[in-house]
N, C-alpha and C positions, 0 to 999 in steps of 0.2 A: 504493500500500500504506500501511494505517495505520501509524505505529511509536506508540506512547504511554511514557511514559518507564520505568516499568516500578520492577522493585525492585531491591536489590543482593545482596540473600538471599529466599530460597536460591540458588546458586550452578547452573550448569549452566542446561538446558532444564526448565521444570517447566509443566507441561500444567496450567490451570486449567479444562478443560470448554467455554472458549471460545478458549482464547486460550493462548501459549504468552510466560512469560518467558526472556529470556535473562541471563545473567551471569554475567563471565568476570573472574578477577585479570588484569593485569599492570602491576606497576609501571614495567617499562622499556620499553614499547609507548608512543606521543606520540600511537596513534590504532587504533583496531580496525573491520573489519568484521565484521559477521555476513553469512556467505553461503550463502543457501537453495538447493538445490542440485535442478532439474531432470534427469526422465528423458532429455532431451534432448542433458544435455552443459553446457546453458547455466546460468549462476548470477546470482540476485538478491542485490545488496550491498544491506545498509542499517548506515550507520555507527552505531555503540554512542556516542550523544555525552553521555550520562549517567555521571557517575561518583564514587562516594564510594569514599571508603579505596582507590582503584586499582582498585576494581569497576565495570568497564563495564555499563552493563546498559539492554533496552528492552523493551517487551512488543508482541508482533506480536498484534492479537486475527486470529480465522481461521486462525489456524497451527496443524494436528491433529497429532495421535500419524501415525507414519511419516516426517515430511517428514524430509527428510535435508540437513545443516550442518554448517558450517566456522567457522572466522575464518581472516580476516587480520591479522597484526600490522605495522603502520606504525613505525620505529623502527630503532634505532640497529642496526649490523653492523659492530660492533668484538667484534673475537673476542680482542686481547689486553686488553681490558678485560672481557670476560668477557659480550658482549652480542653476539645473534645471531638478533635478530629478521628477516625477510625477507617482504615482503609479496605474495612471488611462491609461499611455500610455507602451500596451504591446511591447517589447524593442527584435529587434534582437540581437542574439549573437552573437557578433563581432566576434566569430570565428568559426560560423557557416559551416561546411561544403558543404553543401546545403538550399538551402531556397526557400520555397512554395507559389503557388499565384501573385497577384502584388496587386498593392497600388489604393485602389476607393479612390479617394480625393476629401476631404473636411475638416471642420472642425475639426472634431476626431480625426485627425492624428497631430494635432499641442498643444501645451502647452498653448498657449495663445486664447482669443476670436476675432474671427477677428475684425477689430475698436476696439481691448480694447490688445493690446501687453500688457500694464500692470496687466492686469487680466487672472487669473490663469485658463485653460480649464480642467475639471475634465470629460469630455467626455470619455467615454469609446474606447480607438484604436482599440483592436482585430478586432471586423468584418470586420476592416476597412484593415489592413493592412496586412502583410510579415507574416508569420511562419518560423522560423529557424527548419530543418529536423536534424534529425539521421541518417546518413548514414550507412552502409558496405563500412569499408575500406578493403576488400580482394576482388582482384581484379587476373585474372590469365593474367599477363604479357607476361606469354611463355618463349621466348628468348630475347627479346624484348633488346637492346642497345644503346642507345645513339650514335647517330652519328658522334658525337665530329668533327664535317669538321674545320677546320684548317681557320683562318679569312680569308689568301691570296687566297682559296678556294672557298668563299663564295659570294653567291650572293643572296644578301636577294628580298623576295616577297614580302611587305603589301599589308594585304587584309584582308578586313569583312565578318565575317564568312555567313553573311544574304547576303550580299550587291555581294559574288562571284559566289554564289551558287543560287538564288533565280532563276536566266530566264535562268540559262542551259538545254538546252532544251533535253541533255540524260541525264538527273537526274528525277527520280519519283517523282510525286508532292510531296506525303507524305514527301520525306526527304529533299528539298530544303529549304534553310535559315539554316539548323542545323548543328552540327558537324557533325554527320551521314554521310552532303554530302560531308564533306571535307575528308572522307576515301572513297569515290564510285572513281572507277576505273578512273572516265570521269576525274573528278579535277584531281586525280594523274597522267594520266598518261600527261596533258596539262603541270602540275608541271614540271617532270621530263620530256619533251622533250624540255621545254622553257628551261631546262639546271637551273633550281631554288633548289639550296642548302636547304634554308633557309624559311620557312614559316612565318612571323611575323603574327599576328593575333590581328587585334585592339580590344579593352580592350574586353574579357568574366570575367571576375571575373563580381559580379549580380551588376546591376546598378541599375536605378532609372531613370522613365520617368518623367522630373520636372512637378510641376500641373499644370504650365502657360502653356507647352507646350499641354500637353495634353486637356486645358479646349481648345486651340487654335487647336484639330483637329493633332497637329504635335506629336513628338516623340523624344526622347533623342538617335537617333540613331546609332553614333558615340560611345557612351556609358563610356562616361566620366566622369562619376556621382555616383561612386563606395559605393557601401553599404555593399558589405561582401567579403573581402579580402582574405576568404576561397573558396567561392562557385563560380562554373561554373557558368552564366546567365542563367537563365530556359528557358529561352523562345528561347532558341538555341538548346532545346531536343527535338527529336519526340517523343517520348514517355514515357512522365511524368515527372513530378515535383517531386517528394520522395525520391530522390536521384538517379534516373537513369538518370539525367543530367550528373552525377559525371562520370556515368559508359560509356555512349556513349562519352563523350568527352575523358576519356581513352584510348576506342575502335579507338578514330579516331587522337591520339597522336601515336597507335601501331602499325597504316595501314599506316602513314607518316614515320615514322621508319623505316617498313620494306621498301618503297621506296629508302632507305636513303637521304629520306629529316627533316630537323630539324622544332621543333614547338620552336618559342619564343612569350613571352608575353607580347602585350602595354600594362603598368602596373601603375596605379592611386595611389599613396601613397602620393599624395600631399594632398588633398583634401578627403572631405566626401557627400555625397546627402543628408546631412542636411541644407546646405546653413548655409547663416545667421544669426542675430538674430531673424529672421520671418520666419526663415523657419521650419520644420516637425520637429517632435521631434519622431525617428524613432528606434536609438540604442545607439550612443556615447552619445549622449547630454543627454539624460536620466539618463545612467549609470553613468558618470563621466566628467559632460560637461568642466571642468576646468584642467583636466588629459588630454583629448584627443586633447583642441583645444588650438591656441596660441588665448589670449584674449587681446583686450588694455587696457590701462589704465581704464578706466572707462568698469569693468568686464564684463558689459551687452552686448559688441558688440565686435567684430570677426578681427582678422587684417586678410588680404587678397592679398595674392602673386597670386594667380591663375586664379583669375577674374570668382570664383566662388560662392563667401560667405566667405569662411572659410580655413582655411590653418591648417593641423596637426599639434602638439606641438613637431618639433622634434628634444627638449632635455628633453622632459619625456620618462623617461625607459621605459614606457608601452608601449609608443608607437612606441620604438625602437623596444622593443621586439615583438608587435603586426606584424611589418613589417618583421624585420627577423626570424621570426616562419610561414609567408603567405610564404615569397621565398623561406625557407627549405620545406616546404610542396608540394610546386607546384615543386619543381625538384624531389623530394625522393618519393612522392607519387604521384603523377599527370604525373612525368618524361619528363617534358617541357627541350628545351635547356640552355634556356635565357632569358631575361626579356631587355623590350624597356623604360627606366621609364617617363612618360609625366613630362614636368613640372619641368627638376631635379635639376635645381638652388633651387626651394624652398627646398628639402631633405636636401641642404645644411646653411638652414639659423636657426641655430642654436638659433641665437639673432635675429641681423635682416639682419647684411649683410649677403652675399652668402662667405661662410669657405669653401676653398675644405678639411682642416683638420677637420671638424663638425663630430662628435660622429658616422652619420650615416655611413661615408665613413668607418672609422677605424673599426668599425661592417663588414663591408663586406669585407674588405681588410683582415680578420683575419678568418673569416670564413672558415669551411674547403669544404664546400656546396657550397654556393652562390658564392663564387671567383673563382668556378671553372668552370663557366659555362659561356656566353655571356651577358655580361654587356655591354646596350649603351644607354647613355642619350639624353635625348632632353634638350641642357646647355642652355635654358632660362627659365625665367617666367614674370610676367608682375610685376613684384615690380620692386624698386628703382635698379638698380646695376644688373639685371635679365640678360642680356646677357653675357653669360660664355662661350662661342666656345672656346675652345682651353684650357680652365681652369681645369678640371675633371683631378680628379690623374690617375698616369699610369695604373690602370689596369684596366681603362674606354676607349670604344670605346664613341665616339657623332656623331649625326646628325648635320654634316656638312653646317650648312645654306648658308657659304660664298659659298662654291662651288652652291649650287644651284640662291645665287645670281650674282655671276658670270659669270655662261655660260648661264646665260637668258640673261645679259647682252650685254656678246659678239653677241650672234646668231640675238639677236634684232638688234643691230647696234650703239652699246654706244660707244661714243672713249675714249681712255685709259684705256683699260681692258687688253690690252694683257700682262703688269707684270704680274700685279693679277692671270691670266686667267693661266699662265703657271707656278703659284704657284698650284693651283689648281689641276693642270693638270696632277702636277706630284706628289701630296702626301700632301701639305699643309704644308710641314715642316715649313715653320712661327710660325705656328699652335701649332706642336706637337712635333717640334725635341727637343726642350728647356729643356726637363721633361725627356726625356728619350723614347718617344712614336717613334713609326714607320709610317710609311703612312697608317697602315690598325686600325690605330685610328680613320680615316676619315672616317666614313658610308656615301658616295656621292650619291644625290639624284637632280633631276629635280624635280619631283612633288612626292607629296605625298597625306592622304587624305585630309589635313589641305592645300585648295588653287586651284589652276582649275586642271583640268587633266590635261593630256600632250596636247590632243585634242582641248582640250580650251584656253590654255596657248597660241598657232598660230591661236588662232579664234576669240578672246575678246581682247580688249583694255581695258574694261569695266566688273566688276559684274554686276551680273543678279540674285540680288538674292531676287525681289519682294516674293516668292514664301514661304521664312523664316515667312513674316509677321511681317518685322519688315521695311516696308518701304525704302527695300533695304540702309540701314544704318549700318548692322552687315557683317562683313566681312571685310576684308583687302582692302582698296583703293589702293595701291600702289603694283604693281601684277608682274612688270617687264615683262610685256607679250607683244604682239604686233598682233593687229590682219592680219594681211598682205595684209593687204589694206580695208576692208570690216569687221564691223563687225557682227559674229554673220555665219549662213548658207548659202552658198552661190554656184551660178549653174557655179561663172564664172570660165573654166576652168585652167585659168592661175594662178589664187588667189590660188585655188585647191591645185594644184600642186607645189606652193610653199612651201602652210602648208605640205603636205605630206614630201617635201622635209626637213624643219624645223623642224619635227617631227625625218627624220631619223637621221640629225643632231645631235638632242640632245640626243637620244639613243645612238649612234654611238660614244656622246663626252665621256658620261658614261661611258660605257664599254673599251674605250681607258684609262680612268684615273685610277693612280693609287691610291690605296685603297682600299673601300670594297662599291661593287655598290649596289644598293636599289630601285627596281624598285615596282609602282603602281600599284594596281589591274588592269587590264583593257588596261595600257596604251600601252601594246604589240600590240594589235589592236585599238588604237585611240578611244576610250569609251572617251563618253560630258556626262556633266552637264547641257545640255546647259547654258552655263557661271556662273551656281552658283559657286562662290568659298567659301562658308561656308555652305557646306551638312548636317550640322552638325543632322537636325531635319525633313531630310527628309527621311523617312520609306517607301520609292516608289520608280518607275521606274525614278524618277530623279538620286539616288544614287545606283540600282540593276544593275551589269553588263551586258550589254546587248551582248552576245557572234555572230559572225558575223555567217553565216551560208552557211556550208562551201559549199553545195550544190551550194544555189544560186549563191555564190563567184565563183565557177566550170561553170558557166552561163553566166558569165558575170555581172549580176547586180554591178553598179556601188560602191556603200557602202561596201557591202560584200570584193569584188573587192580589194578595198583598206586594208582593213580591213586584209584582209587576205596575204596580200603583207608585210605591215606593221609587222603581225606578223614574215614572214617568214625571214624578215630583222633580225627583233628585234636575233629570234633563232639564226640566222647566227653569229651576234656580239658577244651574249654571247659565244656562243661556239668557237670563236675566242678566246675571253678571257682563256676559260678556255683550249685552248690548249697550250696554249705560255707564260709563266710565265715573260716574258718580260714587261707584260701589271698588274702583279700581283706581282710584287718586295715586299720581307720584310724590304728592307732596304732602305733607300731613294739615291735620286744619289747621285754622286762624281760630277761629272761635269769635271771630268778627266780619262785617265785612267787606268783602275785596274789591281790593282799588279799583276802579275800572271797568267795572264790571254793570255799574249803573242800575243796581241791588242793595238795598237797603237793608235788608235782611242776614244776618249773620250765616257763613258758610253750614253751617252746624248750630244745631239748640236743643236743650233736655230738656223735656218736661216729665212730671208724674203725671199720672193715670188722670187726673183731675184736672188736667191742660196747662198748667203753670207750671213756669218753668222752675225746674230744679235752685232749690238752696243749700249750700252746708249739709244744715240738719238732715234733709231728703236722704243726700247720699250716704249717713251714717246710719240710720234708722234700721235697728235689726232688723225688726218686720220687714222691711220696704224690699221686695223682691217684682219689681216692676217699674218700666217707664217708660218713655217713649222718647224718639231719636229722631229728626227733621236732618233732612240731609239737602242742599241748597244747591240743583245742579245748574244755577245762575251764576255760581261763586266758584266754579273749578279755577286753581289758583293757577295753573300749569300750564304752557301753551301745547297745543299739536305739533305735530312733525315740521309743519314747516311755518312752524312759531304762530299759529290762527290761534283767536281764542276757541275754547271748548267748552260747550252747554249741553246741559243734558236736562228733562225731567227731574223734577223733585219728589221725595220720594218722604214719606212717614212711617215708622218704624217701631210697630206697639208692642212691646216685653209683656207678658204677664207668667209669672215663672210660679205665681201662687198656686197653694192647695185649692183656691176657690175660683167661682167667676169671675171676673172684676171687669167694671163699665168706663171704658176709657170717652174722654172729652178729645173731640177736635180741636188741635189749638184755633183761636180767632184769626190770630195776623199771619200767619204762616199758608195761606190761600182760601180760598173760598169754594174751592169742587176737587174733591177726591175720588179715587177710585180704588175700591178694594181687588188688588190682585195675587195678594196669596193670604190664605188662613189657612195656617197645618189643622185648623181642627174639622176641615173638608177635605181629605185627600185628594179630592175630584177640583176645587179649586186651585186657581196658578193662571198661568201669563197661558196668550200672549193677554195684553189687556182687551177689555170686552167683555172678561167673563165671570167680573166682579159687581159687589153693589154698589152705585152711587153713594157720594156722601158728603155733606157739606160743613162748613167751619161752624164748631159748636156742636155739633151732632154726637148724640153718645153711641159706642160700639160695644155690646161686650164682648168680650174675647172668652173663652172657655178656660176651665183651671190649664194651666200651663199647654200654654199655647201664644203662636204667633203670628202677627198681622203684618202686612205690607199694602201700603197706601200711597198710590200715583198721582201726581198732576203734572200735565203737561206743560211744557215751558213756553 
């Protein structure tokens, strides 16, 4: 076999049409091979004896896209110095583009004997574990563009690519659970009439199903457990492992494109699927265990912000660079929108507290790539100092937790929510105006997949999540949900119909607030868990969508029924949203009114239920869980694209989050003819307008126990 000395960049497998380079870090490795890996079983070593800056590297000509690779690391196995190299455990390439197979566990895949961590496992890993592939990176894009939607535009989807796709029942078996199904016509065209911008997709970079879970029958399904920060997940191809993961996942970034819907990525750079010090010793740990991971004092063991084993070291260059070469890659070759990052207080703990000025931010902030695409954090982790809402430098969106603890708050029945609740309501600026941020910093969410659905959220007081195998112990005790009298399934149709009711609530509060909304696989038609709220390891019909059927729904069947109501609500809202930029401001309000505008009326105004406008005491008032919101689409402060001013309808906005009825007053000065176009307490009521009752300034409404009104006039 030829080897030619080859380059040191780019890093990993990079296929030139003839020939394949390779090149691999490790500083604490005294020798590497690369091992080309036969169908047979059998494997070709050729030693990497080239090396700049710690970068092995050769170039094999005749080596194609498919072939499948390892290394060896030759090197030191001192675990209380913090080194754990072993030439017996075949190591993915960290910058693997694809990778083959999965992980049969047991001992072979770990450095240690089990009962004996101090003793060194010279076990042979190959048969046992992962192949790093060769791919073709030429791909035919076409026309293919970036949909660049505008944040006050957006309205993001999460969803699993297994978990959206698996029980749609116009999808062919063969391509269900895969990317495949997330370009078939059925998904898209549900995307685009729910009025969904935004596709988020929880984690595909390749994961790792932990051995506990799997010796337990369960599954790392969630896929939070990242092992190659280059490669699609194989096991979301239809057809094959070789690198046609890479190509269908392309295929189905180009069919959401052309929809003009965006692909972004829940994205693990906190953490690795090596765990601990007792766990597998799979790629980083081998290569360069003291490079990759932050270590404590005493070398042999792991500090841990993530509550998974191990936390990335990130003030090693490597691993800066390991991170910003996966996001330039996945935008410039993969042509994702944006990236969701789990975990991203730890990106930020440089030492140990959480820096929003840490090495990593100034990397992306400077970028000409990654800072131009959709950036938004999840601002906590489970270390000291981990909650960060509001903290993330300006050219960070976050997942807004207060807003989702908040309007659980109100619609349950908490008192003294309604400050808070109309901080929320309107942008968060507590939050975000301090820095220079706008309200569409805020990504506002009810549920997500981390907690019940929406379905569950009005049906549990309680988790249910015997079914984990952990003694229902794992998972969030403290859920802010209510179940509405009963918990759990229920025939009575009053309890029914309040969840329903409470469901349209919380949609309804969504797409009113401003910011950028983020709705749940599923939750358009009320999809259960039956009350697990930590899905995390269930690979079944507890966490697969189950889609309502629209037939039976057309029948009458009660589930479907709902189901199908729920969603047509859900569509109604959003395309309310996205008609009237009243509900979608770049600028937060004044709370007076705007220059220019030739509107006397303040952009924004509270009142209580009784038409007067809010005082002090209003908004401290235990009891007081209702009010009402005038939103002035005369006074939009922002101009349009190409600096026009922008008006829209004004729009009234009546909370009643009480145990009881309560009869709201039209305010007097705030217009004189209303129209009612949504009340969650008619699931059959909603837009477009026309299909509401008249009603004039002064006119009492009542709104039913917790429920809520939307009121138009045209400008």
């Amino acid at each position: 076999m030829q080897v030619w000395p080859g380059q040191a960049y780019p890093l990993g497998a990079t296929y030139d049409g003839a020939g394949t380079n390779f090149a691999v870090f490790s500083e604490a490795a005294v020798r590497i091979e690369l091992c080309l890996l036969h169908d047979d079983g059998s494997e070709t070593a050729v030693e990497l004896r080239e090396s700049d800056a710690f970068v092995r590297h050769a170039y094999l000509p005749g080596v194609m896209p498919g072939q499948r690779y390892g290394f060896r690391a030759h090197g030191p196995y001192e675990p209380e110095l913090g080194h754990r190299c072993n030439s017996a455990k075949l190591l993915l390439d960290p910058y693997a583009k694809a990778i083959s197979g999965r992980i049969n566990w047991g001992e072979e895949v770990y450095g240690y004997h089990f009962g004996r961590p101090d003793k060194r496992n010279d076990l042979d890993s190959a048969p046992h574990t992962m192949a790093s592939v060769v791919v073709n990176p030429y791909f035919d894009w076409g026309d293919d563009r970036p949909p660049r939607t505008d944040y006050h535009r957006t309205v993001i989807y999460e969803a699993h690519v297994k978990g959206l796709t698996m029980r749609h029942p116009r999808l062919p078996e063969e391509l269900r659970g895969t990317y495949a199904a997330l370009a078939h016509p059925a998904i898209i065209e549900h995307l685009t009439e729910l009025g969904v911008t935004t596709l988020e997709l929880m984690p595909v970079h390749q994961f790792v199903h932990d051995h506990r879970l799997a010796d337990a029958g369960l599954a790392n399904y969630w896929g939070y457990n990242t092992i190659g920060f280059f490669a699609p997940h194989n096991a979301y191809a239809s057809w094959g492992d070789r690198g046609q993961q890479v190509l269908e996942f392309k295929s189905a970034v180009r069919a959401l494109h052309q929809a003009g819907i965006e692909v972004i990525l829940d994205v693990v750079y906190n953490h690795t699927a090596e765990g601990n010090h007792l766990g597998p010793t799979l790629s980083f740990r081998g290569l360069d265990n003291a490079s990759y991971y932050r270590l404590t004092e005493d070398r042999r063991y792991y500090m841990d912000t993530t509550g998974t084993g191990n936390s990335l070291l990130m003030r090693s260059p490597h691993v800066l660079q390991l991170i910003m070469d996966s996001l330039r890659y996945w935008v410039t070759e993969m042509h994702v929108d944006g990236f969701r990052f789990d975990l991203a207080a730890t990106l930020a703990r440089q030492f140990h507290e959480v820096d929003r000025l840490s090495s990593f931010f100034d990397l992306v902030q400077q970028d000409p790539v990654v800072s131009q695409v959709k950036l938004i954090a999840e601002p906590w982790d489970v270390g000291e100092g981990g909650y960060q809402v509001g903290n993330f430098p300006p050219l960070w969106t976050e997942w807004n937790g207060k807003f989702r603890d908040t309007v659980r708050d109100l619609w349950r029945g908490e008192p003294r929510t309604l400050a808070e609740f109309a901080s929320r309501l309107t942008g968060s600026s507590d939050l975000y105006q301090g820095d220079g941020r706008r309200p569409l910093a805020s990504v506002n969410f009810v549920t997500c997949h981390d907690g019940f659905t929406l379905r569950d959220l009005v049906s549990y007081d309680e988790k249910h999540n015997e079914a984990n195998g952990e003694s229902n112990q794992d998972g969030e005790s403290y859920n802010r949900s209510w179940n509405c009298g009963v918990e759990g399934e229920t025939d009575d149709p009053a309890v029914r119909a309040l969840r329903e009711r409470q469901m349209r609530n919380f949609i309804a509060t969504l797409m009113l607030s401003q910011g950028v909304p983020m709705l749940s696989h599923g939750d358009e038609f009320g999809r259960t868990q039956g009350g697990n709220n930590n899905a995390y390891c269930q690979d079944s019909e507890v966490s697969w969508v189950r889609w309502p059927d629209h037939a039976k729904g057309q029948d009458g069947e009660r589930e479907d029924r709902s189901a199908l109501e729920l969603l047509r609500f859900t569509r109604s809202l959003v395309w309310l949203r996205r008609d009237h930029p009243v509900f979608r401001r770049r600028r937060f309000f004044h709370g007076r009114p705007v220059e220019g505008t030739h509107d006397e009326l303040s952009d924004i105004a509270w009142f209580t239920h009784e038409g007067e406008e809010m005082i002090p005491r209003d908004w401290q008032a235990a009891h007081a869980k209702s009010l009402a919101v005038f939103l002035n689409g005369s006074a939009i402060s922002e101009p349009g694209v190409r600096g026009e001013r922008i008006s829209d309808d004004s729009f009234l906005l009546l909370f009643n989050a009480h145990h009881e009825p309560l009869d709201f007053v039209v305010p007097i000065d705030h217009g004189k003819q209303w129209q009612v176009i949504v009340d969650t307490a008619v699931p059959e009521e909603g837009v477009p307008p026309g299909s509401g009752a008249k009603v004039a300034a002064g006119d009492r409404l009542t709104l039913v126990d917790r429920s809520l009104m939307v009121l138009q006039r045209p400008a």
